[in-house]
N, C-alpha and C positions, 0 to 999 in steps of 0.2 A: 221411531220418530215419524208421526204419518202425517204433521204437517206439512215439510216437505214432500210426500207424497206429491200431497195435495196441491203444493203448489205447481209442480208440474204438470200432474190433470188439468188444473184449470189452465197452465199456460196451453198445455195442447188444445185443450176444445175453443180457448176464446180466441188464439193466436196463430194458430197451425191451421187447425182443422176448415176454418173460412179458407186460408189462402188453399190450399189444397181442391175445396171444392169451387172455388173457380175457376183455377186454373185448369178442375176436369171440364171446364163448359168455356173456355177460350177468351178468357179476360183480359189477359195481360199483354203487353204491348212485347214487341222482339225486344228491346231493351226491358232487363238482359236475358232474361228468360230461353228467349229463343236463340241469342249468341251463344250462351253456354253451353244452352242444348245441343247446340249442334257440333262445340267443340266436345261435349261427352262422347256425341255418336261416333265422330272421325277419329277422335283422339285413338294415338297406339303406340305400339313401338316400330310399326313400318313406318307410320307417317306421327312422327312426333311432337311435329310443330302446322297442325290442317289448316289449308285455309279455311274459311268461315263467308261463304257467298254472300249470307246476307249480310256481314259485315263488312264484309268487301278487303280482308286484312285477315295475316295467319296471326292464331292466337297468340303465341306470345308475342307479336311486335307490336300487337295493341298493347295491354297490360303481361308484366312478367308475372302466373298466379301457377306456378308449378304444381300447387297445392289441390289443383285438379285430378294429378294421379292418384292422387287418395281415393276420391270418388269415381274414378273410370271401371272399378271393380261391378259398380252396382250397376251398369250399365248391363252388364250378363243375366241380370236379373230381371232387368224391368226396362221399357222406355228410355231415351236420355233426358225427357221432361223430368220426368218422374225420381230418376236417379238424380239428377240436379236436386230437387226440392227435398227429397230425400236426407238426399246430404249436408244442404243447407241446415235441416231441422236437426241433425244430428249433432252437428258442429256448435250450435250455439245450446241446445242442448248440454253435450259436454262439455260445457264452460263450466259449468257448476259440480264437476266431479272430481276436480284437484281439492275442491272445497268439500265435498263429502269424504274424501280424503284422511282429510285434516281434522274432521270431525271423528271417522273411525279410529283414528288416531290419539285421539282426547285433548288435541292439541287447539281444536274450536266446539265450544259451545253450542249446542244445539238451536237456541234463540238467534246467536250469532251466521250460522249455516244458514237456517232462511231466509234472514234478514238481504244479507248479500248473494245468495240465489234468486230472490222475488226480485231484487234490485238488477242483478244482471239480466234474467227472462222476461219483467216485465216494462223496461225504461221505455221513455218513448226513441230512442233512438233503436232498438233493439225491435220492439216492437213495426217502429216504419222498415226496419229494414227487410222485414219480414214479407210485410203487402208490397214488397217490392221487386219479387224475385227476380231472380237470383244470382249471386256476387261475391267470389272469395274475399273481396273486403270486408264482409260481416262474418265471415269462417272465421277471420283472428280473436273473434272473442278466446276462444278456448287456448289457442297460444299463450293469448296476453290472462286469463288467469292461470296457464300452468308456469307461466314467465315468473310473476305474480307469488307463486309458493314457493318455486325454486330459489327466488331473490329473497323473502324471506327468510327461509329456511340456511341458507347460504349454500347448495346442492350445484358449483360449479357445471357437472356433466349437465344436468338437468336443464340447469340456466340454456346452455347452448342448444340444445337439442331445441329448447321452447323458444329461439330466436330462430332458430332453421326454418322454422315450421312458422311463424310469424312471416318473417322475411317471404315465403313462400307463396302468402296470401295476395300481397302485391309491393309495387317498387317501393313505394313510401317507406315501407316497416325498417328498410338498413339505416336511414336515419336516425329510429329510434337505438339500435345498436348505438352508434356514434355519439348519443347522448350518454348513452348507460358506461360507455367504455371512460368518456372523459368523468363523468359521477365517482366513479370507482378510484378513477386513477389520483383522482382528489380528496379521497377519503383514505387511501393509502393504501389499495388493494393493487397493487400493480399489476402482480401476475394475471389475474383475473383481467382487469383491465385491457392489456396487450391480447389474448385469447381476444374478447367480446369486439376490439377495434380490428384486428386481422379481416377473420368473420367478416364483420357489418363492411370495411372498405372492402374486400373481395368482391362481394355481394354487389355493392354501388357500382364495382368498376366493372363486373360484368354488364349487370342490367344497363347501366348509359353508355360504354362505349363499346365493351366486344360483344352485346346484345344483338348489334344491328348486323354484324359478321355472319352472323346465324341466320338471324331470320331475315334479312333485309332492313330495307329505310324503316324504322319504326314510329309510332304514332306519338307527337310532341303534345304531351299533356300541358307544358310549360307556359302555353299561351293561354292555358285559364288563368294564370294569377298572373298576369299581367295586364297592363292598363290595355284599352282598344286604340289603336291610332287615332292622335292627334285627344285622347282622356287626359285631362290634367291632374295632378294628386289630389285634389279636393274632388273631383269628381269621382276619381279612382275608389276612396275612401269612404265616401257619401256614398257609393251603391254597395259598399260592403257594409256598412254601417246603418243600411235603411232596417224601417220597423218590420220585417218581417224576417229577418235576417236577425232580429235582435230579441223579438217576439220566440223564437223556434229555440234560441240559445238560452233564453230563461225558461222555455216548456222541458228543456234538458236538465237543465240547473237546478228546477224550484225541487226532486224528488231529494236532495243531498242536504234542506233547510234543517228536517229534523237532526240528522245523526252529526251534522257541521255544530249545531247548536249544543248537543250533547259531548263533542269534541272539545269546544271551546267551556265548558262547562270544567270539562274535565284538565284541564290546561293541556292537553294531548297536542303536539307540533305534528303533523307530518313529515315524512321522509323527504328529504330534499332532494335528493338524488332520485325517489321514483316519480315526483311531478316533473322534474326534468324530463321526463321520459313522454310527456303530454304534447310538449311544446313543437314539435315538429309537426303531430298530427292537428292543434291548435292551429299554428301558423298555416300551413297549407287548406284547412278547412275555411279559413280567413278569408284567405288570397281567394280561395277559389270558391266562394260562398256554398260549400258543399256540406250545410248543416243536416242538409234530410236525407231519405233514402237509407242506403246501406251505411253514408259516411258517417251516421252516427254511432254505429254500432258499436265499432272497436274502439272510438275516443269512449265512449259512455263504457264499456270494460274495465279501460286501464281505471279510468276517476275513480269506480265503483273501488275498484281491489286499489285505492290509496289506503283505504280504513282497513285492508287487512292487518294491518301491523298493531293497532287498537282494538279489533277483534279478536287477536288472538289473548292480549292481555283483562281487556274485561267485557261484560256481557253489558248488552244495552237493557236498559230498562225498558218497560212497556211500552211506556208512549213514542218514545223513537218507535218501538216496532206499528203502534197503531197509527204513528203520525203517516211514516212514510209508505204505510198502507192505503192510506185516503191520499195521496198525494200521486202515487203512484197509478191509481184509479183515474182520477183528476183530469190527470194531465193527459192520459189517452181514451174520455171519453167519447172523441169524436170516433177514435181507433175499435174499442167495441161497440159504440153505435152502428160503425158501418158493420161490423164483423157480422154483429148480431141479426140484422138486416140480410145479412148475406147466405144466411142461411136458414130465416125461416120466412124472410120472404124472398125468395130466391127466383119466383116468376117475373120481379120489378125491377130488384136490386141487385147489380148495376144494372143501370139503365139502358147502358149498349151492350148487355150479352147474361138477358134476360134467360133462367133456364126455364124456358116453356118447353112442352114436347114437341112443337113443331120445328121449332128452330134447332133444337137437338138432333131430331130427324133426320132434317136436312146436311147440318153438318156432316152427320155419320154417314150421310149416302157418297157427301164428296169426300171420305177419308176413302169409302171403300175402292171409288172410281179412282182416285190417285193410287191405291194399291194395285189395283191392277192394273195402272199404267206408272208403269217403276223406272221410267226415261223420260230425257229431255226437261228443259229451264221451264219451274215454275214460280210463277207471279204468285202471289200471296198477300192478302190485308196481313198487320204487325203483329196481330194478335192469335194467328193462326199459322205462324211460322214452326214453334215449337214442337206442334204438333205433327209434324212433318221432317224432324228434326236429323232423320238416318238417311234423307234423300240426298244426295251429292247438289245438284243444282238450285240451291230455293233462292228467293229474292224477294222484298218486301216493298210496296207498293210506296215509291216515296222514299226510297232508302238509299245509300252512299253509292250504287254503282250507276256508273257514267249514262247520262238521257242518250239512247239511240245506237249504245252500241250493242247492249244485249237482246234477239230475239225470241220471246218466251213460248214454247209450244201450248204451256197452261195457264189459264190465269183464274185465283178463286181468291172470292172476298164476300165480303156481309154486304146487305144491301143496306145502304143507310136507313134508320137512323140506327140503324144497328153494325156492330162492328169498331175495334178500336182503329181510326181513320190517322191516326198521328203517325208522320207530322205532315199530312194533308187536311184537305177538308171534308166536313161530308159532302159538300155542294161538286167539289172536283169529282169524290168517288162517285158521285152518283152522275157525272161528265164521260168519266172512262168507261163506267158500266156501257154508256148507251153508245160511243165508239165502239170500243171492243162487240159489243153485240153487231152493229153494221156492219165490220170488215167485211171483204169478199175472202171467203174459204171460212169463217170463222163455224166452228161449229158447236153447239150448242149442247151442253149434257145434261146441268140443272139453271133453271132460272125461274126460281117460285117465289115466294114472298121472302125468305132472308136468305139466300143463298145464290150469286151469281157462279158457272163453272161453264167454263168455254174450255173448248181446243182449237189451236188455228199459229197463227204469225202474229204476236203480239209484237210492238214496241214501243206505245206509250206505257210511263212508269212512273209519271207524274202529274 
């Protein structure tokens, strides 16, 4: 079968391979890239819950994503950047192996295997989740289609094991438990039922209330799906309901025209019990207008493997496969436009972290000077945290910890207009540059055309 191959190849070079090579030349913002990274480097079993400086919060009382341990392996390997992205690419990767699976099995169709592999690797929610690194909320792809077979197939152990491991990725997933348990329990599978609601409520009552036991106060997501003091419910509704917010949920939608068209063709109902299983990560993406990013990734999962149950009974014909071909292109042309950009013009594009040699240069003289100075708090532009990711002390310019109580011994950033400045300005970074340079003691190690690096008594940080 070497379309499949294929299809992977090209996911790797149009989808992977950009984000990779940016992120070797310092593109991306600490969100999350540089959070995760730095929960790879600390993570262990001495210190099993690190705090995260530049987040200013130990990792799990931000998000519960245990599903971290998985990837802290590769950390011995390589980088914690690197082992992040890594693992990201692996995970969504193996989404599509429960489905080759099934094919070595004879139990899907080879037409069928691509179709819903090109559809999980290439959607656009899959796809942004990607230039977004990195975030166990897009690791559940592969949960949710090994969830996906075992529901099908009716593989009870299996079923749990692929909620473990869902649930794992972040708090949301026990919800979806609690759908699947009451599904069950109304379709007459009891037994099953009582197992999958145990599970999911356990899960819920650790993660919301003996969560905080563990780690401390934890961080209330709850206030994104809620109105802002003194929002009325039309207004509430109207910002969830604006065109760009409806625009992104049809760029998700339009890749499912062809194979829905070929469903209803074929009078084929869906499983009602596995769309139930959507509605928790629908509702909350709702609430919390959280259509891009990583949030699409694992909603765009489960959708995709609704049609397993159709796939496994008959093969699509051509044009579903050529429709949802061109559709699937379509919708992330902006996505390879930029990608493609990114890698053969890579001296322009992006435009704040241009890979010229000089600028490369420069950076790699301050990775070195931070290596040989392995102490004390460093200030850092957002997109340059990562890569510093094994130091104990880092902090990012503009970032959640308190104005004036921290004193930085280091402070290193890009000189605008270079550099990712969010969520400041360029006009401030280029305010602090020329503070920090006046201090009395400050002293000076690079300051050339993209690379500001001082030592001294910092404590402006905004």
């Amino acid at each position: 079968m070497l379309a499949l191959p294929a299809v992977v190849l090209v996911w790797a070079l149009v989808a992977v391979a950009p984000v990779w090579l940016q992120a070797a030349r310092s593109c991306f913002s600490t969100y999350d890239l540089g959070i995760y990274s730095q929960a790879l480097a600390r993570l262990s079993f001495r210190d099993p819950n690190p705090w995260l400086s530049a987040r200013q919060v130990h990792i799990f009382a931000d998000h519960f994503d245990p599903v971290l341990w998985l990837a802290r392996p590769l950390r011995e390997l390589m980088p914690a950047m690197w082992a992040g992205l890594v693992a990201e690419a692996a995970f969504i990767l193996l989404s599509i192996a429960p489905l080759v699976w099934l094919h070595a099995r004879g139990l899907l169709d080879r037409a069928s295997t691509v179709l819903l592999s090109a559809v999980l690797l290439f959607n656009a929610g899959t796809l942004a989740a990607l230039i977004y690194p990195i975030h166990p909320t897009a690791w559940a792809m592969l949960p949710w289609s090994m969830l996906a077979v075992a529901y099908c197939l009716r593989r009870t152990g299996w079923m749990l094991a692929s909620l473990v491991l869902l649930f794992a990725c972040k708090e949301e997933f026990p919800f979806v438990g609690l759908m699947l348990a009451g599904g069950l329990w109304l379709r007459g599978e009891r037994r099953v039922a009582l197992m999958v609601f145990t599970l999911s409520a356990a899960w819920l009552a650790f993660v919301f209330f003996g969560r905080s036991g563990w780690t401390g106060e934890t961080v209330d997501y709850r206030t994104r799906l809620m109105p802002t003091p003194g929002q009325g419910l039309g207004g509430y509704l109207a910002e969830r309901l604006a065109p760009k917010h409806l625009r992104r949920i049809g760029t998700l939608l339009a890749v499912f025209i062809p194979v829905a068209l070929w469903a209803w063709r074929q009078k084929w109902k869906p499983d009602w019990v596995w769309l139930s299983l959507l509605l928790p990560m629908i509702g909350i993406r709702f609430l919390g207008m959280a259509w891009r990013d990583q949030y699409g990734a694992p909603l765009m999962a489960a959708a995709a493997l609704t049609l397993l149950p159709l796939l496994l009974q008959r093969r699509p014909p051509a044009w579903v496969l050529i429709a949802t071909g061109v559709l699937l292109f379509t919708t992330n042309d902006n996505l390879f436009r930029n990608a493609r950009r990114a890698v053969f013009a890579p001296e322009v594009h992006p435009e704040e972290c241009p890979a010229t040699a000089p600028r490369l240069a420069s950076l790699q003289r301050a990775w070195d000077v931070l290596g040989a100075n392995p102490g004390g708090k460093v200030l850092l532009e957002g997109n340059l945290v990562a890569n510093v990711a094994e130091r104990d002390d880092i902090y990012m310019v503009g970032g959640p910890q308190p104005d004036d109580v921290h004193v930085y011994d280091l402070v290193l950033v890009e000189k605008p207009p270079r550099g990712n400045v969010r969520p400041i300005t360029r006009e401030r970074m280029a305010e602090l540059i020329t503070l920090w340079r006046s201090q009395p003691g400050t002293q000076v190690l690079i300051d050339d055309a993209n690379v500001f690096l001082a030592r001294g008594r910092f404590t402006a940080a905004r």
